[in-house]
C-alpha positions as CSV (number, residue, x, y, z in Angstrom):
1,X,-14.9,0.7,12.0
2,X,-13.9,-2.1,9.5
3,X,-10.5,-2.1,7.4
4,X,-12.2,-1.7,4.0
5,X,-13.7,1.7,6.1
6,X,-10.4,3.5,6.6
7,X,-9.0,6.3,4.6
8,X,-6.9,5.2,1.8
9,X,-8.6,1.6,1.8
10,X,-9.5,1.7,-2.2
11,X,-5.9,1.8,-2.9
12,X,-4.8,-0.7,-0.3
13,X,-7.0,-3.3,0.2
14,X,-6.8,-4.4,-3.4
15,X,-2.9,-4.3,-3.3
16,X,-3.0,-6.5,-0.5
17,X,-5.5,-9.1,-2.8
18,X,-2.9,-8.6,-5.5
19,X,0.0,-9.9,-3.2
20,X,-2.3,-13.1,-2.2
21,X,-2.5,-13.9,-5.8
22,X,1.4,-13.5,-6.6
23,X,0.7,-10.0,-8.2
24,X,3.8,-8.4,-7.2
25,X,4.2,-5.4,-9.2
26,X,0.6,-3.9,-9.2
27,X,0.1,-0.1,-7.8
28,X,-1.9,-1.6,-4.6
29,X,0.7,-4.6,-4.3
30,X,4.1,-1.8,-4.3
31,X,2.3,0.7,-1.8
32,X,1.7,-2.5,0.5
33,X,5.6,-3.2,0.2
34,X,6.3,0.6,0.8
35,X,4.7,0.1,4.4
36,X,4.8,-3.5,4.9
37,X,6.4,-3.1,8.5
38,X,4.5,-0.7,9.0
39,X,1.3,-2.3,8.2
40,X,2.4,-5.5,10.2
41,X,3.1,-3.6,13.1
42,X,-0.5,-2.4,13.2
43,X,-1.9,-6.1,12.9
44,X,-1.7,-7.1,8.9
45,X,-1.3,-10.1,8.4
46,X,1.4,-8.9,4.8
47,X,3.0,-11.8,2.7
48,X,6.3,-11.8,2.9
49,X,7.5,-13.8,-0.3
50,X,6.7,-11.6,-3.2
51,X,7.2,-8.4,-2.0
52,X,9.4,-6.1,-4.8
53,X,12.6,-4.8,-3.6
54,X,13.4,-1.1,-3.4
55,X,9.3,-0.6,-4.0
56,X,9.5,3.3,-3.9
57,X,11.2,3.1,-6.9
58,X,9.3,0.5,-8.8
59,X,6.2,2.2,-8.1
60,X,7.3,5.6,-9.7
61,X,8.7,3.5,-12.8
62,X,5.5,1.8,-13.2
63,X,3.8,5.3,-12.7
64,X,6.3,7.0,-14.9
65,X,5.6,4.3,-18.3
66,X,1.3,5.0,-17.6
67,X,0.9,8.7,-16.7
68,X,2.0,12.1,-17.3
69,X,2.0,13.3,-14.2
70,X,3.6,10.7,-12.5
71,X,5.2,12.3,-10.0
72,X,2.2,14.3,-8.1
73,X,-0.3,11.1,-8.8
74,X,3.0,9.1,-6.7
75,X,3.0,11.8,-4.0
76,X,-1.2,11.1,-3.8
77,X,-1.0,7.7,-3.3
78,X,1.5,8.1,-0.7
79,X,-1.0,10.0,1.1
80,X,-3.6,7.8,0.6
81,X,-1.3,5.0,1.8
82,X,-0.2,6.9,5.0
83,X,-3.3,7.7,5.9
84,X,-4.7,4.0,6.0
85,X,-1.4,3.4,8.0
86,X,-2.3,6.1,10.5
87,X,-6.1,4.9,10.7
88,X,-4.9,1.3,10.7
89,X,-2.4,2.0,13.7
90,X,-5.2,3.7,15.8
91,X,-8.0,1.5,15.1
92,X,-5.2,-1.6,16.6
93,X,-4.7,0.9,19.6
94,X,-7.6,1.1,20.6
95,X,-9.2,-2.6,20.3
């Protein structure tokens, strides 16, 4: 199974494109900082230098000025994001 294959990999993937091109404070880009150990644990090769600090905040703000229902659309991407974590940490288990 390849990366862009996992579960959650629509939200992720591009977040982690965003970060290559200095785009910091995207929705992909904060839920790659959310899990960014986690994620490098499991073999991601994350950048370092422009990652947001305190990213669980600055993705609900972002969510907050964009939707109405920021708070159960934050709680799905969380999902999504811990679920590509999950599949992520397995398929580097296993190869």
């Amino acid at each position: 199974m390849e990366i862009n294959e996992l579960p959650g990999s629509e939200v992720v993937l591009p977040g982690l494109e965003d970060l290559l091109q200095g785009r910091n404070k995207t929705i992909g880009s904060l839920l790659i900082a959310i899990a960014s150990v986690r994620l490098t644990e499991a073999g991601l090769d994350i950048p370092k230098e422009p990652l947001v600090s305190e990213p669980e905040l600055a993705l609900y703000s972002h969510l907050q000025n964009e939707r109405d229902d920021a708070y159960s659309y934050y709680n799905a991407l969380l999902n999504s994001l811990n679920s590509f974590c999950a599949a992520l940490e397995l398929k580097s288990k296993y190869q």
